[in-house]
Structure formats: structure tokens, C-alpha cells
gemmi code that builds the backbone of each chain (N, CA, C; Angstrom):
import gemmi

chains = {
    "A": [
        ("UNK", (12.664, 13.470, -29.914), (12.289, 14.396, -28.849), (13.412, 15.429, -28.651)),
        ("UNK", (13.323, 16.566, -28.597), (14.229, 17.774, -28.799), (14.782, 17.309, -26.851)),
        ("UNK", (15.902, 18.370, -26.645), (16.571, 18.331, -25.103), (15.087, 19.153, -24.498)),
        ("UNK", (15.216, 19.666, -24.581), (14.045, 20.421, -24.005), (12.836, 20.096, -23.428)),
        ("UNK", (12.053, 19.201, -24.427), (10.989, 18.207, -24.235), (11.329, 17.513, -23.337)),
        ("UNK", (12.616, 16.853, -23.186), (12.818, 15.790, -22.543), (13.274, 16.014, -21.344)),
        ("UNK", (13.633, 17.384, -21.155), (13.651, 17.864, -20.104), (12.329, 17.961, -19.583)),
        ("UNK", (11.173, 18.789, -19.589), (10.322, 18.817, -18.863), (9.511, 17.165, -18.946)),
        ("UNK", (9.608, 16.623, -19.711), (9.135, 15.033, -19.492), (9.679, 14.512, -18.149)),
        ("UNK", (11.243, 14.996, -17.931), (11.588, 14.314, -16.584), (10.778, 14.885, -15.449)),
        ("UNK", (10.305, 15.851, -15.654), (9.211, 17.113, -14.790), (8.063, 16.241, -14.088)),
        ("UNK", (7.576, 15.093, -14.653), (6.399, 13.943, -14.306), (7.064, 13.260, -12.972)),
        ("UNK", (8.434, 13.312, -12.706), (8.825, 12.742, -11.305), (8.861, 13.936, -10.206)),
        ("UNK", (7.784, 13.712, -9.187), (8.151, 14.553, -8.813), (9.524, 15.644, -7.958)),
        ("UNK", (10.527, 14.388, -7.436), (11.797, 14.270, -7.075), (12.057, 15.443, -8.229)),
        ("UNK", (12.182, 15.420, -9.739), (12.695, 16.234, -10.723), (12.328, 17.590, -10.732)),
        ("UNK", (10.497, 17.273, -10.411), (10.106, 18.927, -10.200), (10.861, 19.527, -9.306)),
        ("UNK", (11.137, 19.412, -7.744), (11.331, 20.051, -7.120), (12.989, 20.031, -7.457)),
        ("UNK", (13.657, 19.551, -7.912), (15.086, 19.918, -8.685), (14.974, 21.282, -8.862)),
        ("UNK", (13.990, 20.679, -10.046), (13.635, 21.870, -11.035), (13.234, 23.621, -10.537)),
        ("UNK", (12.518, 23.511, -9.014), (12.061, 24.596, -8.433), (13.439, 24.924, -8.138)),
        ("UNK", (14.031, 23.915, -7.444), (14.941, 24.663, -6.573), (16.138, 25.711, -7.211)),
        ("UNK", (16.166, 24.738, -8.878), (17.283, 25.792, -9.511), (16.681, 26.845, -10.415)),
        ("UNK", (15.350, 26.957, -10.531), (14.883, 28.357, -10.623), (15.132, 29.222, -9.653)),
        ("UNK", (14.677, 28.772, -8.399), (14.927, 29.590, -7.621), (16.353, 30.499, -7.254)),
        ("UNK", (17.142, 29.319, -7.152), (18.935, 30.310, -7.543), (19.141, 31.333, -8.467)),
        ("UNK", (18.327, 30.325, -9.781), (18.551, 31.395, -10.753), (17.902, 32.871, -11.278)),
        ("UNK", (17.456, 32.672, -10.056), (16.262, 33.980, -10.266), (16.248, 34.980, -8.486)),
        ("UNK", (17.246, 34.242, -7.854), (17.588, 34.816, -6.858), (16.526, 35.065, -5.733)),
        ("UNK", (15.622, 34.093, -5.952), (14.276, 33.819, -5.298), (14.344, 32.585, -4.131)),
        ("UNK", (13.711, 32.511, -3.169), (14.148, 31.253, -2.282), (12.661, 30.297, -2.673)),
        ("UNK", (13.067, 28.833, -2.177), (12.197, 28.027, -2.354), (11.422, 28.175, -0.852)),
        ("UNK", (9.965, 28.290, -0.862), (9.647, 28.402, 0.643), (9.511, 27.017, 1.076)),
        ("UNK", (10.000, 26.825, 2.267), (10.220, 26.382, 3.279), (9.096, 25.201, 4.004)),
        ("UNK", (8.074, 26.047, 3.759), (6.750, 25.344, 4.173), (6.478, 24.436, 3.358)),
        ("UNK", (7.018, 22.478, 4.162), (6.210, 21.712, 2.986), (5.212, 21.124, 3.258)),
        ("UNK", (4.677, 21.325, 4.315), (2.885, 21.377, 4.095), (2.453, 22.304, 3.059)),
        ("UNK", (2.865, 22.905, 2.902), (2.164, 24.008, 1.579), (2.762, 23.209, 0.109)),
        ("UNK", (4.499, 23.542, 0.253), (5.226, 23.328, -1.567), (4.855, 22.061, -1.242)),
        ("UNK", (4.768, 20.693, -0.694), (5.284, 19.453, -1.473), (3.545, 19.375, -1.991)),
        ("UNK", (2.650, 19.420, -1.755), (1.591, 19.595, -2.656), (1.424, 20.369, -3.995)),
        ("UNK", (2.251, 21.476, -3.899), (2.709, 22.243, -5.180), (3.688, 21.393, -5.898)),
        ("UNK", (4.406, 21.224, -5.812), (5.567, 20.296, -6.126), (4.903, 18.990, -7.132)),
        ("UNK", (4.070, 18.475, -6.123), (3.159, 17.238, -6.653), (2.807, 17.129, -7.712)),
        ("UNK", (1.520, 18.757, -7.825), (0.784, 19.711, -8.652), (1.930, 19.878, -9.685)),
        ("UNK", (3.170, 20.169, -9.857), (4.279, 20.477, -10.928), (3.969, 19.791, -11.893)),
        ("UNK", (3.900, 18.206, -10.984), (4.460, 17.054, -11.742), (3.317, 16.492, -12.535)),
        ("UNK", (2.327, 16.636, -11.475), (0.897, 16.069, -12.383), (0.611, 17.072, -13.372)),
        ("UNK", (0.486, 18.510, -13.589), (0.632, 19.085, -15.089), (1.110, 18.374, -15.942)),
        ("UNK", (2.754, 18.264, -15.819), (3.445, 17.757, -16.893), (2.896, 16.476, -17.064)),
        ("UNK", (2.608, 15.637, -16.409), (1.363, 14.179, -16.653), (0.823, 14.686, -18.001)),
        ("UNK", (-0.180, 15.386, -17.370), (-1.306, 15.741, -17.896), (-1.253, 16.215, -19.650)),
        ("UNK", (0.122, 17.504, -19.167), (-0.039, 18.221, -20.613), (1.294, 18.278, -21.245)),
        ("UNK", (2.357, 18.004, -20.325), (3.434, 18.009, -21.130), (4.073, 19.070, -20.693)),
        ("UNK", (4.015, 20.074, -19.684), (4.629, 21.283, -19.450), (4.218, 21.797, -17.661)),
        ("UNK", (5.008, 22.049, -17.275), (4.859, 22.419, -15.499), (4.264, 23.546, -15.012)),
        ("UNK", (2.962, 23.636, -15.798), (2.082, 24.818, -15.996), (1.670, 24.972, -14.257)),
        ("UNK", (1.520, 26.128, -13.895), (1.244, 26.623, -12.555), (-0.023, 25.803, -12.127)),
        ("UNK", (0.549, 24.583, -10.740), (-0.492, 23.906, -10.578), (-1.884, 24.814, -9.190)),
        ("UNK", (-2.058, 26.231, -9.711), (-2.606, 27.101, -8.460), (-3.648, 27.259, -9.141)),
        ("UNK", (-3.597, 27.320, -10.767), (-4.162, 28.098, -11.379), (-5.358, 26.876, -12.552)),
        ("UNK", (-6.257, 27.574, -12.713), (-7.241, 26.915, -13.081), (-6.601, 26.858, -15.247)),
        ("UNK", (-6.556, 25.664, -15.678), (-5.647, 25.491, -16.969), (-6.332, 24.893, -17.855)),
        ("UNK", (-5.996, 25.410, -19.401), (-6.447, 23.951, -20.062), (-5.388, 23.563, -20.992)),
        ("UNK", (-4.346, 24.165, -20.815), (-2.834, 22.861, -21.208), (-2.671, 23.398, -22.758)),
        ("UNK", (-3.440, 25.035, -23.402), (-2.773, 25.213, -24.591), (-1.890, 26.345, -24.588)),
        ("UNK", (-1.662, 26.777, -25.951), (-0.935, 27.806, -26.333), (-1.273, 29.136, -25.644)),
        ("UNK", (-2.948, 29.303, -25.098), (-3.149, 30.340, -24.195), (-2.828, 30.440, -22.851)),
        ("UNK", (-2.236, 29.453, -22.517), (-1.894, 29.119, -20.823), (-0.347, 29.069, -20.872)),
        ("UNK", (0.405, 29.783, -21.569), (2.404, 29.448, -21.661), (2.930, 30.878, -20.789)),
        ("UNK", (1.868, 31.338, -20.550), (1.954, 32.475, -19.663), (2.188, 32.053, -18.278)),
        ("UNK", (1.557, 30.851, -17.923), (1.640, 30.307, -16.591), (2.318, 28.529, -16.376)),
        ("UNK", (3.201, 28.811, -17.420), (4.343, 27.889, -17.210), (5.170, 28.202, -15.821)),
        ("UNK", (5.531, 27.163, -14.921), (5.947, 27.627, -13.964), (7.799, 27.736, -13.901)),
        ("UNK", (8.050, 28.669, -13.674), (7.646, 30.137, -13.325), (6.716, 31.009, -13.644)),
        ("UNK", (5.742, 31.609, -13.352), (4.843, 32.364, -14.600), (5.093, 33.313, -14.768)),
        ("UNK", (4.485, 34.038, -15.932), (5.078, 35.542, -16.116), (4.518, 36.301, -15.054)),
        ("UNK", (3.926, 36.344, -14.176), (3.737, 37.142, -12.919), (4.313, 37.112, -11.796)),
        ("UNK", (5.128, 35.810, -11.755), (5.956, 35.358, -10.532), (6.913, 36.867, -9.847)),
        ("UNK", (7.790, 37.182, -11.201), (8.620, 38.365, -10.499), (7.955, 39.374, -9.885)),
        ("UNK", (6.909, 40.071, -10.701), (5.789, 41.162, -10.433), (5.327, 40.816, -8.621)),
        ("UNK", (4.815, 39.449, -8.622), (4.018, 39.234, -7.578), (5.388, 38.910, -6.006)),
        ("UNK", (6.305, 38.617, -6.606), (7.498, 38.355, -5.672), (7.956, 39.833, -5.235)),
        ("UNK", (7.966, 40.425, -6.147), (8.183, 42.121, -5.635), (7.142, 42.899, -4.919)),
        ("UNK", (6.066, 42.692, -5.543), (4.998, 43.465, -4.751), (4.899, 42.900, -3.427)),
        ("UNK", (4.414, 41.314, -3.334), (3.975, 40.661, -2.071), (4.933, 39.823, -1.541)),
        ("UNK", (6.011, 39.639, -1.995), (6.953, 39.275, -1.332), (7.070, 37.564, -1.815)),
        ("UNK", (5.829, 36.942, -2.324), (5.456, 35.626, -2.388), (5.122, 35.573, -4.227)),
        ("UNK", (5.271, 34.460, -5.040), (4.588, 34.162, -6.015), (3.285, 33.850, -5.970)),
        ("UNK", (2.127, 34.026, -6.603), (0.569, 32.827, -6.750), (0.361, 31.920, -5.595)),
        ("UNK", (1.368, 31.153, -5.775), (1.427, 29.679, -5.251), (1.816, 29.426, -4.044)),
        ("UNK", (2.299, 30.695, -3.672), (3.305, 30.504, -2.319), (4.500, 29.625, -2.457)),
        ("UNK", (4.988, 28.951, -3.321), (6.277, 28.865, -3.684), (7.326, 28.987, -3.275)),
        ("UNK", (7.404, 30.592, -4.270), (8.940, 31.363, -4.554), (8.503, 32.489, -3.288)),
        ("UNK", (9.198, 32.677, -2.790), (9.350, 33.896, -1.912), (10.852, 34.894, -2.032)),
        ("UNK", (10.463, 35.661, -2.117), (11.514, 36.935, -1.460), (12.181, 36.700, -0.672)),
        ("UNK", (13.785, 37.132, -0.825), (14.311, 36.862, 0.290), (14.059, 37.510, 1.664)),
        ("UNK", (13.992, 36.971, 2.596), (13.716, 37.804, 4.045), (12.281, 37.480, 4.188)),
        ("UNK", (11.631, 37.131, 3.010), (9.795, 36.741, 3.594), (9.750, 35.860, 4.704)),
        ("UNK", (8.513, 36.535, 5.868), (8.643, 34.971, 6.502), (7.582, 34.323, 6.082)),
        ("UNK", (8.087, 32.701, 5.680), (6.783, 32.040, 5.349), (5.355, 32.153, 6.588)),
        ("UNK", (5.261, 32.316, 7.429), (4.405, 32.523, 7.788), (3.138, 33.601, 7.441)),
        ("UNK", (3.769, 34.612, 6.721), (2.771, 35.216, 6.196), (2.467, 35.232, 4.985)),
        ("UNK", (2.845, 33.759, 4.125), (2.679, 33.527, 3.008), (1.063, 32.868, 3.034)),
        ("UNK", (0.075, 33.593, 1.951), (-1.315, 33.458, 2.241), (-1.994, 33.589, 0.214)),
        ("UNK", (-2.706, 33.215, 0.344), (-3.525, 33.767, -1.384), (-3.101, 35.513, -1.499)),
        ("UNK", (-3.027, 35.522, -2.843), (-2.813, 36.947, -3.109), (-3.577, 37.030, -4.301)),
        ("UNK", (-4.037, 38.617, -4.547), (-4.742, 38.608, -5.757), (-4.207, 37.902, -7.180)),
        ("UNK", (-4.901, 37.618, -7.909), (-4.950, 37.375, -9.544), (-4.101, 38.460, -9.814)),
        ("UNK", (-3.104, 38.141, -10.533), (-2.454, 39.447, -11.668), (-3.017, 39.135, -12.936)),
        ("UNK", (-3.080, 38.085, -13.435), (-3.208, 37.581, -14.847), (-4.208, 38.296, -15.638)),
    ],
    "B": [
        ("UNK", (-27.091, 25.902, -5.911), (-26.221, 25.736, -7.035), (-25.271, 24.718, -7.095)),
        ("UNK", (-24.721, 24.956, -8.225), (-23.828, 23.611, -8.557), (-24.724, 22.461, -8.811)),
        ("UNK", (-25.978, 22.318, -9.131), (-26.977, 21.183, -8.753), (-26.521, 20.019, -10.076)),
        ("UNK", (-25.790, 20.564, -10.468), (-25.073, 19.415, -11.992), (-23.591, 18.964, -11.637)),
        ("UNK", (-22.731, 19.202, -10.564), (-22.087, 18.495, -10.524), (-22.129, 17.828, -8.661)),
        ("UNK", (-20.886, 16.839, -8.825), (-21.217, 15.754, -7.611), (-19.914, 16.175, -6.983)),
        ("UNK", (-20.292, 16.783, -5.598), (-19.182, 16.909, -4.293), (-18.988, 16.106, -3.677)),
        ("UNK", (-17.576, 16.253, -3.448), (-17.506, 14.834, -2.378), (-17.645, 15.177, -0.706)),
        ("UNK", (-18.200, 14.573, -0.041), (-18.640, 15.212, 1.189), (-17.507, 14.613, 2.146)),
        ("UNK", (-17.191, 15.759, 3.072), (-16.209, 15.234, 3.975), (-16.814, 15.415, 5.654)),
        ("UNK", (-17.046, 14.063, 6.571), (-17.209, 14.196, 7.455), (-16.914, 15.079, 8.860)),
        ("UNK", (-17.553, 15.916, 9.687), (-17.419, 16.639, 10.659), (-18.269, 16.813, 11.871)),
        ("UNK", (-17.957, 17.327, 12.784), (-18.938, 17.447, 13.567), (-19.455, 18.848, 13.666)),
        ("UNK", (-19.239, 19.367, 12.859), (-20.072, 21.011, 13.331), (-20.600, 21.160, 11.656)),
        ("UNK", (-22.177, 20.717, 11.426), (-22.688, 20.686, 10.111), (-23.849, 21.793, 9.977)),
        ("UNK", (-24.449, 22.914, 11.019), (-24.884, 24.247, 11.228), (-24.638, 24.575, 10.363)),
        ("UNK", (-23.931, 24.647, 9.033), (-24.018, 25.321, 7.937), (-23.454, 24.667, 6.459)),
        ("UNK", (-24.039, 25.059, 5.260), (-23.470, 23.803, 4.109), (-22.489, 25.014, 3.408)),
        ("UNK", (-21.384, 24.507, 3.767), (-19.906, 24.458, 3.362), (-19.432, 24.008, 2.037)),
        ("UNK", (-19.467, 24.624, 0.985), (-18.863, 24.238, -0.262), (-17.458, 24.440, -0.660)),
        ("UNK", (-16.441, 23.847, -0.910), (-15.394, 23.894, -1.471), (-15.150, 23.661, -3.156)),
        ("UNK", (-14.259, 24.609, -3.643), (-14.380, 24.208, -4.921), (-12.621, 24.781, -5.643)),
        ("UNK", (-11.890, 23.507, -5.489), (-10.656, 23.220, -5.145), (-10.247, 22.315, -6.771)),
        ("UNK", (-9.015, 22.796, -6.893), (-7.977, 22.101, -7.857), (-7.323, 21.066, -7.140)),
        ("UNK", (-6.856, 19.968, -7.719), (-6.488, 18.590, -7.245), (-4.728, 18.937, -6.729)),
        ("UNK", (-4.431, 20.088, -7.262), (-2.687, 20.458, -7.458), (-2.381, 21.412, -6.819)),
        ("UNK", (-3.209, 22.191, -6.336), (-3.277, 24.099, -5.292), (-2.982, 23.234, -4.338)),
        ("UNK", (-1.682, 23.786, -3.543), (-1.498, 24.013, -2.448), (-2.383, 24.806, -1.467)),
        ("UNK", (-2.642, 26.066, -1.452), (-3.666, 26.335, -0.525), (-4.774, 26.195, -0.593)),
        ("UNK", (-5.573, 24.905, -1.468), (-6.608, 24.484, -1.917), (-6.345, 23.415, -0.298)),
        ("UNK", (-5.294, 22.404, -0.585), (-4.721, 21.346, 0.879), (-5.342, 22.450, 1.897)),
        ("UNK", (-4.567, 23.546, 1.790), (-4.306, 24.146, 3.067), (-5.853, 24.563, 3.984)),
        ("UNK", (-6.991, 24.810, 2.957), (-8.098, 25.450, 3.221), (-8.775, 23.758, 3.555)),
        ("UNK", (-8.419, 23.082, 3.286), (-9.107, 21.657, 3.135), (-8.465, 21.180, 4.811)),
        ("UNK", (-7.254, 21.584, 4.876), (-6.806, 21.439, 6.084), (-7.351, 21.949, 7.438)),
        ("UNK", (-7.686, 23.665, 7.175), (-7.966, 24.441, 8.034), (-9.649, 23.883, 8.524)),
        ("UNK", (-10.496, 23.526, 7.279), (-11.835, 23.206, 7.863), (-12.119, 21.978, 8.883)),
        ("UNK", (-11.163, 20.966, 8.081), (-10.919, 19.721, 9.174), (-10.575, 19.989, 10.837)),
        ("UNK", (-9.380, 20.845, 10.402), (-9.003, 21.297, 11.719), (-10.222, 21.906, 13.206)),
        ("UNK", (-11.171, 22.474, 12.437), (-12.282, 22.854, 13.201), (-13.339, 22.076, 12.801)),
        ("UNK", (-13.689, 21.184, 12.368), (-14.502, 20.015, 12.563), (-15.498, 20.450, 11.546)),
        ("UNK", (-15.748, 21.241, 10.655), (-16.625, 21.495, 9.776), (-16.768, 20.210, 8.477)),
        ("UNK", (-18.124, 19.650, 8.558), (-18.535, 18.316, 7.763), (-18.262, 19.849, 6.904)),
        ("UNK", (-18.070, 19.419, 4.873), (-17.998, 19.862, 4.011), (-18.155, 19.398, 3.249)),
        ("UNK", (-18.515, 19.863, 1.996), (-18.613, 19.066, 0.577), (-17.538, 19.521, -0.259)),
        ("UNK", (-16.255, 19.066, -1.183), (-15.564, 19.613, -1.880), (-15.531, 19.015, -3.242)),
        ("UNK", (-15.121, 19.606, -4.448), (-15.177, 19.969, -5.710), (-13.605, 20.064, -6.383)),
        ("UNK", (-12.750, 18.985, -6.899), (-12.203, 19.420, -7.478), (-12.134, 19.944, -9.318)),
        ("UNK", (-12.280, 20.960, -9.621), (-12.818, 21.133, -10.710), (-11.566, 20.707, -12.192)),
        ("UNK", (-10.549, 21.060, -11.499), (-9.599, 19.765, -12.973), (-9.823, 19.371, -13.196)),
        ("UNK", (-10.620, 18.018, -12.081), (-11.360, 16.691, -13.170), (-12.133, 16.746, -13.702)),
        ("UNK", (-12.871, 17.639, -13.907), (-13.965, 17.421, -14.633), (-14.204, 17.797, -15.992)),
        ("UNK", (-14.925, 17.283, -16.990), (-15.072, 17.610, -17.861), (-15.419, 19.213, -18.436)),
        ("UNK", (-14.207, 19.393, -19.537), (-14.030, 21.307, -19.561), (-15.524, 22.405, -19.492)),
        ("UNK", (-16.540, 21.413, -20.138), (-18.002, 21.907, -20.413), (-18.436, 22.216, -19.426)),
        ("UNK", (-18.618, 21.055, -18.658), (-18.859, 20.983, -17.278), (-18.361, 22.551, -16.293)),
        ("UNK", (-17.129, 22.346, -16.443), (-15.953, 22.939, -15.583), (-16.449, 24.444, -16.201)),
        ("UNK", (-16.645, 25.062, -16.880), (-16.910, 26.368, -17.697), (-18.558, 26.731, -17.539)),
        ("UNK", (-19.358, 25.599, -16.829), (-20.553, 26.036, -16.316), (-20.487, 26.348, -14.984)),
        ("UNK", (-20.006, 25.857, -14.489), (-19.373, 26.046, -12.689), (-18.639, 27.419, -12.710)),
        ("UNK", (-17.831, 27.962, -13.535), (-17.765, 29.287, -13.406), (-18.032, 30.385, -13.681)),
        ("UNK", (-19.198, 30.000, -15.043), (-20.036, 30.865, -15.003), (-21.351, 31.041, -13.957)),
        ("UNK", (-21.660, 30.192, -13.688), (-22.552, 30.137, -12.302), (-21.814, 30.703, -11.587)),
        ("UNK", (-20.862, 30.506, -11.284), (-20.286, 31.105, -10.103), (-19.909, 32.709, -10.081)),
        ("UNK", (-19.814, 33.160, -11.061), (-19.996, 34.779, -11.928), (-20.993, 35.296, -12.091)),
        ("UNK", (-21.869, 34.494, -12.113), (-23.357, 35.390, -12.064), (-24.134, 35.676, -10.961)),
        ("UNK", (-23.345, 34.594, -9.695), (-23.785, 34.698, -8.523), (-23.371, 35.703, -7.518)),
        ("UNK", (-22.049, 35.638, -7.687), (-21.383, 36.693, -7.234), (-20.692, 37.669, -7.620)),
        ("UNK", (-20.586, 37.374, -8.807), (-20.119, 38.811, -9.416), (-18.871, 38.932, -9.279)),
        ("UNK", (-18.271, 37.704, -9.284), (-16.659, 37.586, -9.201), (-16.220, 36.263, -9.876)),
        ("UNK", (-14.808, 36.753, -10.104), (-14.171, 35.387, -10.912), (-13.578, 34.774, -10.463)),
        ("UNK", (-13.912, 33.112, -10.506), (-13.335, 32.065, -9.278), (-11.963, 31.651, -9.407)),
        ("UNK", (-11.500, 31.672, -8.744), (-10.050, 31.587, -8.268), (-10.182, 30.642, -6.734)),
        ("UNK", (-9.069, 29.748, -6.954), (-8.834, 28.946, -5.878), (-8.536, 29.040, -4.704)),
        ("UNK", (-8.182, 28.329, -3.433), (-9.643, 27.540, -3.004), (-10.736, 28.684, -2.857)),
        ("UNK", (-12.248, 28.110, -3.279), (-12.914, 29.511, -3.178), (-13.682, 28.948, -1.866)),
        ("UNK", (-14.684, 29.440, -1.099), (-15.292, 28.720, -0.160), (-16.617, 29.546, -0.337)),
        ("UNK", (-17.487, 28.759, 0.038), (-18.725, 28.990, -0.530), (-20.136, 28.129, 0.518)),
        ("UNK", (-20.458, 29.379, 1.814), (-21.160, 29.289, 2.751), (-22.877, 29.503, 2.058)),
        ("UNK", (-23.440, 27.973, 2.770), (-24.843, 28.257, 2.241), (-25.319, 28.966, 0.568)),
        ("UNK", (-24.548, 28.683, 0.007), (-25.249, 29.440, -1.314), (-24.986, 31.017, -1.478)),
        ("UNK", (-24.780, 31.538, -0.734), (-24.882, 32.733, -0.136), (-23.527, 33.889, 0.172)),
        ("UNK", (-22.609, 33.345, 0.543), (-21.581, 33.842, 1.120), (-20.179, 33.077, 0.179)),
        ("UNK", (-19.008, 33.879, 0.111), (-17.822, 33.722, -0.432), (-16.870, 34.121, -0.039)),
        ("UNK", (-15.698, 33.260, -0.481), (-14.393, 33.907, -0.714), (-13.384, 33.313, -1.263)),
        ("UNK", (-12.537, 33.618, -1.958), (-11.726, 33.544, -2.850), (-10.296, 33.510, -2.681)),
        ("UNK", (-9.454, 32.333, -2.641), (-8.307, 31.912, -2.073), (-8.236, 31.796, -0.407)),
        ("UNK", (-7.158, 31.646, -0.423), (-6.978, 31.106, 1.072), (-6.872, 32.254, 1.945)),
        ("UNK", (-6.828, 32.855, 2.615), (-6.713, 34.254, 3.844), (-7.148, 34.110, 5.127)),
        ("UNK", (-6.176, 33.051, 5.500), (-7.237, 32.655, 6.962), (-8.060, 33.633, 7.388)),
        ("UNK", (-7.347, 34.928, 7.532), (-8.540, 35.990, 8.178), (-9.609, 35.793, 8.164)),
        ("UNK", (-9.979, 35.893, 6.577), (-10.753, 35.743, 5.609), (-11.725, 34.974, 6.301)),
        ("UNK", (-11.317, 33.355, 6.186), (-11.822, 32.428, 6.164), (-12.788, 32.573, 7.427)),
        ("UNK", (-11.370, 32.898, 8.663), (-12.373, 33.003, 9.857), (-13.488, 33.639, 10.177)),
        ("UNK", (-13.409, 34.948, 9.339), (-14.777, 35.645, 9.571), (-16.050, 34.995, 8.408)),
        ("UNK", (-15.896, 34.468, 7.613), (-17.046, 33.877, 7.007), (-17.500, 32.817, 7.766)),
        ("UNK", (-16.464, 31.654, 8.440), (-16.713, 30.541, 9.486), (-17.234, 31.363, 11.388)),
        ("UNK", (-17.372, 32.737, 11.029), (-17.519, 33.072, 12.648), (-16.621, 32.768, 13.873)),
        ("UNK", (-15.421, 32.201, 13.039), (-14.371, 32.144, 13.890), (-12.906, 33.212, 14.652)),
        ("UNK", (-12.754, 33.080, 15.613), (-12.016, 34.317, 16.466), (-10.360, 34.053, 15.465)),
        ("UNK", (-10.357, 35.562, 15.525), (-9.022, 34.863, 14.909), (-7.864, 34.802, 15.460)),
        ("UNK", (-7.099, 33.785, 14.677), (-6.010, 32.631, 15.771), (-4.988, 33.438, 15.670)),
        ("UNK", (-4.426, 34.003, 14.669), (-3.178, 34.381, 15.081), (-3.405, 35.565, 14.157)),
        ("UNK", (-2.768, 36.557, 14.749), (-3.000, 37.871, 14.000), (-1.881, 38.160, 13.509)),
        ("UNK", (-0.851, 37.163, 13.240), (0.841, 37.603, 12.477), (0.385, 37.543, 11.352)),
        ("UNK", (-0.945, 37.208, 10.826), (-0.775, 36.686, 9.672), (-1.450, 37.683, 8.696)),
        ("UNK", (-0.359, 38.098, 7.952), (-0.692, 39.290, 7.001), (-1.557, 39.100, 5.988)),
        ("UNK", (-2.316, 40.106, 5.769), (-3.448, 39.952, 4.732), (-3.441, 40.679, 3.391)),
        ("UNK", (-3.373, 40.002, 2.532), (-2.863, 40.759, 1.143), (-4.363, 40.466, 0.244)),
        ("UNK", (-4.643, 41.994, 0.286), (-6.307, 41.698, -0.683), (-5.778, 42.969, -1.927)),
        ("UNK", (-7.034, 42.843, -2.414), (-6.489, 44.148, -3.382), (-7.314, 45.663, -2.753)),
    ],
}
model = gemmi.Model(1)
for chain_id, residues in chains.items():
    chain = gemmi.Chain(chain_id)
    for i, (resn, *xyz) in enumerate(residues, 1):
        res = gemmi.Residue()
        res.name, res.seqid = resn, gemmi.SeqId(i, " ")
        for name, pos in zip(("N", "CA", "C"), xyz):
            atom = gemmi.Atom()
            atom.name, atom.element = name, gemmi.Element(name[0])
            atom.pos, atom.b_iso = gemmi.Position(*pos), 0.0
            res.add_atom(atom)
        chain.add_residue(res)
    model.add_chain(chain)
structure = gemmi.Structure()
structure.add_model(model)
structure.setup_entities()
């Protein structure tokens, strides 16, 4: 199993996912929102992907776990786009700094 | 519609109208919309469509595209056969449920 693999394999706990959010989030200068009535169900959603398929594919989004869905590995490639425009990712997630979660809500499809 | 797959019905006291949900097992504001109907006592039927078999799952949204003329995206809500909407927006929600709305901080991001 390559480091890599075995990295997102640890992704199935969910304790690991939200590791995992939280140091995207640093590293992308994005905050983790706040609301865990909202993330720890996302969070959950992380972990059961990687169950499922092997990868922490965006649990918002409707998937079927191949090579056409690496677009919405989470982070997805729309996350920054949608963090700039609306302040929030897909998922309600990642937020902007200064967002208040309270007006974190569905936002259109970019994909 | 939907007459091929099986919802699970959730108890309420205000059943004046048939309430469809059609929700991913991992969406956070899939919880959240699942939350909000409870909260106002609406009996419902909900749908998570991950589980189900992909065939299955790819007839449910094409039905659901031919009906409305839109592409389903999560949580969708789906009044009497008849009426829609697509992700979570409390606004949203409230005016399809005929409900006053609760708090007006809450920003609305449509396209």
C-alpha cells in the first residue's frame, strides 16, 4: 500500500477525517465551520466515502466512487471558487474567514 | 412518482400535505432539512438515494428531470408531486411549507 493510500484509509475513522479537515483548512487558509450540527454529519459523510470507495469524495454530492468523480475529492475543485464567491464551500464546511456560520445555507451547483 | 422505490416514512402531526424527501445518507444539510421538518411536525416520507442500487438511483433522476426540468441536487424537497426545491434555503423551504419566515438573517444564495 503506497503512504498515500494509507493515508486516506486512516480517513474511515472518523476522529481522522476531521484531522484531516482541519489541516486542510490551515492549509488553504480556510476555517473549519463551527456549526456541528451541520460538519459532524459531514465529517461522518468523509469517513463513510472512504468506507465505501477508498477516497473522501464530497459527502454533499451525489457519487459513484470513479475516475469521473476525483473532481470532488474533498476538498473539491470548486471549494476555492465557491469559498470566494459565497463565502462557504458545497457542504458548508470550509468557510471564509469572517463568514458567519449562520448564514451558511445550500448554494448553487458549480460542477 | 417515485412509484419504484420505497420511502421511509417519518411520523408527524401536520400530514395536509405528502412531503417527499430525497436525501444522501452523508449531506449535512440533507440532516439539516430532515431536522427543520421535524421541527414543525410535518409526517414525511424520505429517500436516501446512495443506497440504492445505481439503476435504480439513475431512474429517480431522470424522473425527477423530466418532471421538473431540473437537476437533482440535495436535500431536494418535493411537495405533493407537484412542487420543489433544491438544497437547503430555509427561505426557500418556508415558502413551499407556507411557513412565516423565522429569521430573516439568513442569507439567500440562489443563482
Amino acid at each position: 500500500m503506497t503512504p498515500w493510500r494509507f493515508y486516506l484509509s486512516r480517513l474511515s475513522n472518523p476522529a481522522a477525517a476531521r484531522d484531516y479537515v482541519i489541516q486542510v483548512a490551515r492549509h488553504r487558509g480556510w476555517v473549519v465551520n463551527p456549526d456541528s450540527d451541520l460538519v459532524d454529519p459531514i465529517v461522518e459523510g468523509l469517513a463513510a466515502q472512504t468506507n465505501r470507495f477508498g477516497k473522501p469524495f464530497c459527502p454533499c454530492r451525489d457519487i459513484d466512487g470513479g475516475d469521473a468523480d476525483s473532481d470532488v475529492v474533498c476538498p473539491c475543485a470548486y471549494a476555492a471558487a465557491d469559498i470566494a464567491a459565497c463565502g462557504q464551500c458545497y457542504c458548508g464546511l470550509f468557510l471564509a474567514p469572517g463568514k458567519d456560520p449562520k448564514t451558511v445555507g445550500s448554494i448553487p451547483e458549480r460542477r | 412518482m417515485f412509484d419504484h422505490i420505497v420511502f421511509q416514512p417519518v411520523a408527524g402531526a401536520v400530514s395536509t400535505r405528502r412531503i417527499r424527501l430525497l436525501a444522501l445518507s452523508t449531506c449535512g444539510f440533507c440532516r439539516r432539512g430532515q431536522a427543520f421538518l421535524e421541527k414543525h411536525g410535518f409526517a414525511y416520507e424520505y429517500v436516501h438515494l446512495d443506497t440504492l442500487d445505481p439503476a435504480v438511483k439513475a431512474g429517480v433522476k431522470q424522473e425527477f428531470k423530466e418532471k421538473f426540468d431540473a437537476t437533482l441536487s440535495y436535500p431536494a424537497l418535493v411537495i405533493d408531486d407537484d412542487k420543489h426545491t433544491v438544497g437547503y434555503v430555509k427561505r426557500f423551504w418556508e415558502d413551499l411549507l407556507n411557513l412565516p419566515h423565522e429569521d430573516d438573517t439568513v442569507e439567500v444564495l440562489s443563482e
